[in-house]
C-alpha positions as CSV (number, residue, x, y, z in Angstrom):
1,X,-1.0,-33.7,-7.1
2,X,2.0,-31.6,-8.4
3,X,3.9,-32.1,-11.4
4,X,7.3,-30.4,-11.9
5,X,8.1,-30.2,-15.5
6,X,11.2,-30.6,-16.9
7,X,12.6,-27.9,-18.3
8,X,11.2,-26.4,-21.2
9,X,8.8,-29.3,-21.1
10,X,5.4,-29.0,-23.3
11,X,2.5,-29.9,-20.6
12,X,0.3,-30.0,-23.5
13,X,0.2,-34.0,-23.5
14,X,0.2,-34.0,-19.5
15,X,-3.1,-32.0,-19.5
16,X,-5.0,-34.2,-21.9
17,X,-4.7,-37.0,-20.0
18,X,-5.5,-34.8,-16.7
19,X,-8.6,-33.9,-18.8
20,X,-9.4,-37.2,-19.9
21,X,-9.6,-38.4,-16.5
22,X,-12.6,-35.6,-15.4
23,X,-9.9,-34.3,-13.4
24,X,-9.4,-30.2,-12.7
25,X,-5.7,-28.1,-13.7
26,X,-3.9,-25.3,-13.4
27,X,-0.3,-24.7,-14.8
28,X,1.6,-22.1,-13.1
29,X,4.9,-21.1,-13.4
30,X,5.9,-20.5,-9.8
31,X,9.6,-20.1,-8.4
32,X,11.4,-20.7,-11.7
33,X,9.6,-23.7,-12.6
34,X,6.4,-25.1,-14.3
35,X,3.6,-26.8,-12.6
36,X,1.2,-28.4,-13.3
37,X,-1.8,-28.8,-10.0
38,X,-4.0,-31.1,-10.7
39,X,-7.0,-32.5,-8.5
40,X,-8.6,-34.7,-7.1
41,X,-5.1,-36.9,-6.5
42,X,-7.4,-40.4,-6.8
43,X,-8.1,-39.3,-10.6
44,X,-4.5,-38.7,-11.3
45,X,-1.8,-40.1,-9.2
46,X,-0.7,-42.6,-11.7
47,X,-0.2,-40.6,-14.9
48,X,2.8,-40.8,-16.3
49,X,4.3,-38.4,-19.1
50,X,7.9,-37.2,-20.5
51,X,7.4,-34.0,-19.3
52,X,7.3,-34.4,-15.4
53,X,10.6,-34.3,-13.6
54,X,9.4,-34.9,-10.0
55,X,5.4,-35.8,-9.0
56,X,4.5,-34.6,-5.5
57,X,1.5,-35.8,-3.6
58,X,0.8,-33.9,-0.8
59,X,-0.1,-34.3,2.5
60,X,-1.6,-31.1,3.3
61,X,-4.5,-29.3,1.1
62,X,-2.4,-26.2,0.8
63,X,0.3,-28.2,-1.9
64,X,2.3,-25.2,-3.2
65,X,2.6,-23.8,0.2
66,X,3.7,-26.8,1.5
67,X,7.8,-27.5,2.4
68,X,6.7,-30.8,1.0
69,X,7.6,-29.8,-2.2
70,X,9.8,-26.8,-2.0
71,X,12.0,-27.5,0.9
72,X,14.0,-24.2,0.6
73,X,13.0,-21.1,2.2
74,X,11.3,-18.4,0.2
75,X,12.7,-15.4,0.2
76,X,10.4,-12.9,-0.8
77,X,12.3,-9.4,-1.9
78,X,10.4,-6.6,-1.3
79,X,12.1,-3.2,-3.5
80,X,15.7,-4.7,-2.4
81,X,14.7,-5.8,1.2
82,X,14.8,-9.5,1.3
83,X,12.5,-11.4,3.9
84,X,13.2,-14.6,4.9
85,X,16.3,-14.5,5.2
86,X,19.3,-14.3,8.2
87,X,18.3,-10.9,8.7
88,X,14.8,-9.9,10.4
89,X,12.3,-6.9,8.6
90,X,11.3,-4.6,11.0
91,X,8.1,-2.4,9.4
92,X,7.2,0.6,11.1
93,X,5.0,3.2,10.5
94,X,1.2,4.8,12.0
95,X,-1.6,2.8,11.9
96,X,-3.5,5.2,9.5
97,X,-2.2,7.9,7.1
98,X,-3.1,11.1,8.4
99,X,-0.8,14.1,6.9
100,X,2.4,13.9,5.2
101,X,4.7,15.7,6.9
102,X,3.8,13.9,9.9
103,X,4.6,10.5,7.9
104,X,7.5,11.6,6.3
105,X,9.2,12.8,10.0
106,X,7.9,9.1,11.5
107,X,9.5,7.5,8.6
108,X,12.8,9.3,8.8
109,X,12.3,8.8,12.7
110,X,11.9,4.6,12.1
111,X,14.7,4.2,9.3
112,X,17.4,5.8,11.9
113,X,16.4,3.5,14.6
114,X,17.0,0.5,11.8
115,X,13.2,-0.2,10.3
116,X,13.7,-1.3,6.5
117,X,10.4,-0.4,5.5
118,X,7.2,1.7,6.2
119,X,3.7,0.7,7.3
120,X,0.9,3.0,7.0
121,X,-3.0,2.4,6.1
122,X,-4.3,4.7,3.3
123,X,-7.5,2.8,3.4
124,X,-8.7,1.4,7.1
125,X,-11.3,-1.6,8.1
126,X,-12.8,-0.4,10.4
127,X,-15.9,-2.2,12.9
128,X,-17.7,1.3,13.5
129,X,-18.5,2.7,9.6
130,X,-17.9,6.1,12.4
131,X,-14.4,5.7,12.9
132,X,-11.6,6.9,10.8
133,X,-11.7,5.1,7.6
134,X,-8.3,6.4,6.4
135,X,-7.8,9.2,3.7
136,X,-7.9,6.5,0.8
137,X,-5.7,7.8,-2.8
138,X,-4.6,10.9,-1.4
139,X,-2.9,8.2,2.0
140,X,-1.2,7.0,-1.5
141,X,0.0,9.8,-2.6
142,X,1.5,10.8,0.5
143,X,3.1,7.2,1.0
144,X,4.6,7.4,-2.6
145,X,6.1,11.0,-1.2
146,X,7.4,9.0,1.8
147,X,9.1,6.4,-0.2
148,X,10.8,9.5,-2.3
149,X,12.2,11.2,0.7
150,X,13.5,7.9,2.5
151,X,13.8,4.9,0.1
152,X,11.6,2.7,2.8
153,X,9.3,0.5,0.5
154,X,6.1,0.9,1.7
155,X,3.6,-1.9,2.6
156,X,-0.1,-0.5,2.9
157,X,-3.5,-2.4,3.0
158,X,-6.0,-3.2,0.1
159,X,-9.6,-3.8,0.6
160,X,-11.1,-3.9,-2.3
161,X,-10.5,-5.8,-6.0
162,X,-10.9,-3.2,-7.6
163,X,-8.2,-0.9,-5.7
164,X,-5.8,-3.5,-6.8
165,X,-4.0,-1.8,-9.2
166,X,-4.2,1.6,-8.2
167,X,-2.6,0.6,-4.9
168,X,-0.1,-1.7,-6.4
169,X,1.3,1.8,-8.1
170,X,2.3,3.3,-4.5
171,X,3.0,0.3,-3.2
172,X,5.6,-2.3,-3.0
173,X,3.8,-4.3,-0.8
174,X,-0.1,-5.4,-0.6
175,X,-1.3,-6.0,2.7
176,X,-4.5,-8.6,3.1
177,X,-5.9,-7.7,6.6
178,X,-7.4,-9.9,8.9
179,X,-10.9,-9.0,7.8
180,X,-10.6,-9.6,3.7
181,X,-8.1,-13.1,4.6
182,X,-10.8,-15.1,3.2
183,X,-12.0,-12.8,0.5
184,X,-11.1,-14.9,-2.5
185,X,-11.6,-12.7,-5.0
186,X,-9.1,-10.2,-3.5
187,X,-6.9,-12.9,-3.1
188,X,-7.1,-14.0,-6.7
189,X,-6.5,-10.6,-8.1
190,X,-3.5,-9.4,-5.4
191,X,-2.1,-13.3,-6.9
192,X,-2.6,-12.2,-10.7
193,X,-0.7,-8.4,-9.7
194,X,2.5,-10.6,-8.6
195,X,2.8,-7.7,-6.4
196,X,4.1,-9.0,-2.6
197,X,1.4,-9.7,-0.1
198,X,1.5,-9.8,3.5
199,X,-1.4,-12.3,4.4
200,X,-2.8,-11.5,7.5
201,X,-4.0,-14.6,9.9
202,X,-7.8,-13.7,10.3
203,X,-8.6,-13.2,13.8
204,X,-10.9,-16.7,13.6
205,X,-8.9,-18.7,11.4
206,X,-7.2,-22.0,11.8
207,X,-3.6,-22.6,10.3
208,X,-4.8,-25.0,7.2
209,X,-7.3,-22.3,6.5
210,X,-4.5,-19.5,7.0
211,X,-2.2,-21.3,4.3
212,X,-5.2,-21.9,2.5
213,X,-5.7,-18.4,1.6
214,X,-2.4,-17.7,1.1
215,X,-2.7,-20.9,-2.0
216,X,-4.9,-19.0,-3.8
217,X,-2.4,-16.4,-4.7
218,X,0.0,-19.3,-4.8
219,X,-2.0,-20.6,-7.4
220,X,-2.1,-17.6,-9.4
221,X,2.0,-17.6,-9.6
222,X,2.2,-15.2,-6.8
223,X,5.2,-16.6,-5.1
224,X,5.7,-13.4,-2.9
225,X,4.0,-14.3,-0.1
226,X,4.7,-13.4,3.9
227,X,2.5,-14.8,6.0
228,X,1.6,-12.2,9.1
229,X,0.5,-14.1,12.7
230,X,-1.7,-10.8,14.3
231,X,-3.6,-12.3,16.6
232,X,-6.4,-14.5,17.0
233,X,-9.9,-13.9,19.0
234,X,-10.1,-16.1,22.1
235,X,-12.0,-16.2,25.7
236,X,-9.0,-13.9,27.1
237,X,-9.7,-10.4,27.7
238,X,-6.7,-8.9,28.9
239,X,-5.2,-8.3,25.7
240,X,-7.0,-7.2,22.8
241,X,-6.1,-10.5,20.6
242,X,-4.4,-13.8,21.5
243,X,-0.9,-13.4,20.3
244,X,-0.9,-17.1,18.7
245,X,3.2,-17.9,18.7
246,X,2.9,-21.5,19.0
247,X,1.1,-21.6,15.7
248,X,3.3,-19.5,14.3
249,X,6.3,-21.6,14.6
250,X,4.5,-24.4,14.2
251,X,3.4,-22.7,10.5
252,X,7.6,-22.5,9.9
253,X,7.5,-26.9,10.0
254,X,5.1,-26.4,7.4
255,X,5.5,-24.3,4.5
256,X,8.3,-22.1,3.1
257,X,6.8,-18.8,3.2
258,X,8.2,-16.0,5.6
259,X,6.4,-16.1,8.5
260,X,6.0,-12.0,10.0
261,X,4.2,-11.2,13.3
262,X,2.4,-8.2,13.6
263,X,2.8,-7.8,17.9
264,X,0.9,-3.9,17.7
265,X,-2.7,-5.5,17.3
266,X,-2.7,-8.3,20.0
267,X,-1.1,-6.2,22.7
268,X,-3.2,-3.4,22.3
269,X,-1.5,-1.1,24.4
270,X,1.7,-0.1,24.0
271,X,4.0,-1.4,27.1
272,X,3.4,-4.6,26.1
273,X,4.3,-4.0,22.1
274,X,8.0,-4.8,23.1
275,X,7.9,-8.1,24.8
276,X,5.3,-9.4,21.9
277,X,8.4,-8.2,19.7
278,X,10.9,-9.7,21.1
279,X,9.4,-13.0,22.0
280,X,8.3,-13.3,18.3
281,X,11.8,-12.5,16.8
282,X,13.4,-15.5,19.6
283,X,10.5,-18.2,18.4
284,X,11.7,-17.4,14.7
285,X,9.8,-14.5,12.8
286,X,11.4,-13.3,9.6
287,X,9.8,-10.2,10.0
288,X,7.8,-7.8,12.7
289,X,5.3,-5.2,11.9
290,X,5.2,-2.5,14.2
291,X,2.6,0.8,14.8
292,X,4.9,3.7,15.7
293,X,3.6,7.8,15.8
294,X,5.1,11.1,16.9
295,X,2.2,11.5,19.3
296,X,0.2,8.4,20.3
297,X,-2.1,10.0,22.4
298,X,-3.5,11.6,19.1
299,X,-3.5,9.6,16.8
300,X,-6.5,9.1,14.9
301,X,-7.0,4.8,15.0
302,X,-5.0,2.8,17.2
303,X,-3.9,5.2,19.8
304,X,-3.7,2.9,22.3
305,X,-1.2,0.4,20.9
306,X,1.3,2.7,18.8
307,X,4.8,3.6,20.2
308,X,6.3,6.2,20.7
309,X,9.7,7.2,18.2
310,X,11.5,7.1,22.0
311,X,10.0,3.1,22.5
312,X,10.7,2.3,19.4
313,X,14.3,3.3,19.3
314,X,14.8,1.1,22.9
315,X,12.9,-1.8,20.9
316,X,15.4,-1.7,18.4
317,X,18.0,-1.6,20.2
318,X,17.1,-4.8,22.3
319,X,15.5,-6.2,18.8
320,X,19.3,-6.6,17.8
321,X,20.0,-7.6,21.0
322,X,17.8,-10.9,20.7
323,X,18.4,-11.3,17.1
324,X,22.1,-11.7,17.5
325,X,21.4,-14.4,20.2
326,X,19.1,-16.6,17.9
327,X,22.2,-16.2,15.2
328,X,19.8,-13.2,13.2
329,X,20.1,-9.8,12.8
330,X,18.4,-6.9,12.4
């Protein structure tokens, strides 16, 4: 159950009764207002107090994700670049970190062809503990120099709860792979650095459990929020993930959180990057994340699936192309 406080409400009086009926709280201050989640719904869903504006009983288990309660889009600004909103992000960047005058020249390469911001892994989940596992604070270094020459904001993966803040310094974006989705203590403390987070769809996960993850920051007053569709595992073998799209606009009915797809990971090789791209931008993504590197071929993760600066500037271009038709840009 959610109750919206009035403004400049005390909830002091709200929570005692909460308490008094063995029921559990948080008050959060989320989108310019105060709530107050409280659970299970059966111990509380007739309190009354002077404080609450509007009470909301969900539907859906993920409550301050929900549209059921916040029936405007978010839009979640990321260093000046707004996603969510008519225009769609595009993110480009290598899969990995691997020297920084090669990211700088990819960068400056991306942000001519019309990418708003930069990807690139510092740290890297890797299956095999024998493949590259990214160059770690000295990726984050170089990312800070590539956000100094360029002005891209940078969105790079952290693993670990206690890289938090250190990455949150380079940063102006936290990535939550598909591996940690469902690692609640990184979730909690990406939530309490109010930092943006891309959520990542694990590859096994079901929607509710998707939006679940992304509550937990929620519930920390982490508004800034983009949900990222990557790919789920399935029976199929001819691409390297399932692209999941259906679920993906099915997630927009939902909840008000950006949805970005990420179309480098399911294809798995690189002609079929653009087609992913383009079919995600016309079914309604806010935002497309995109592995691009001056040679693909030697690359040190992900060579497979990365573009090429020459693809990447013929994605764009069509990118606009099928934007403009859907009444977006780029």
């Amino acid at each position: 159950m959610l109750f919206i406080l009035k403004s400049n409400s005390d909830p002091s009086q709200l929570v005692e009764k909460i308490v008094a009926r063995s029921a559990s709280y948080r008050v959060v201050d989320l989108y310019g207002r105060r709530i107050v989640v409280a659970w299970p719904d059966k111990l509380v869903e007739d309190i009354v107090d002077d404080s609450v504006e509007v009470r909301v009983k969900s539907s859906r288990p993920y409550q301050l994700a929900s549209s059921e309660w916040k029936r405007d889009k978010t839009i979640v600004d990321v260093d000046g670049v707004e996603i969510g909103g008519r225009s769609v992000v595009v993110a480009a960047g290598p899969c990995a970190i691997e020297d920084e005058e090669l990211a700088i020249e990819i960068a400056k390469a991306v942000k001519r062809a019309g990418a708003k911001m930069f990807r690139g892994g510092a740290y890297k989940p890797r299956t095999s503990p024998y493949s590259f596992q990214g160059l770690g604070e000295k990726g984050l270094e170089i990312l800070k120099r590539v956000y100094e020459e360029t002005g891209l904001p940078i969105v790079t993966e952290v693993m670990d709860t206690r890289d938090v803040e250190k990455v949150a310094r380079y940063a102006h974006m936290l990535q939550i792979g598909a591996r940690n989705s469902q690692n609640f203590h990184l979730l909690k403390e990406v939530g309490k650095s109010r930092k943006p987070a891309l959520l990542k769809r694990g590859m096994a996960m079901t929607v509710e459990e998707w939006l679940l993850a992304a509550e937990y920051m929620l519930l920390e007053g982490n508004g800034n929020v983009v949900l990222c569709e990557r790919g789920i595992r399935s029976f199929e073998k001819s691409t390297r993930f399932t692209l999941d799209i259906a679920s993906a606009v099915y997630t927009k009915t939902v909840t008000h959180l950006p949805i970005a797809v990420d179309p480098s990971h399911p294809a798995g090789r690189r002609d079929l990057v653009e087609p992913l791209a383009l079919a995600a931008v016309a079914a309604g993504a806010d935002m497309l994340i995109i592995e691009v590197h001056l040679s693909p071929e030697k690359a040190l993760s992900d060579n497979e699936q990365q573009l090429t600066i020459d693809m990447f500037e013929k994605l764009m271009t069509r990118l606009k192309a099928v934007a403009e038709a859907v009444g977006r840009s780029i």
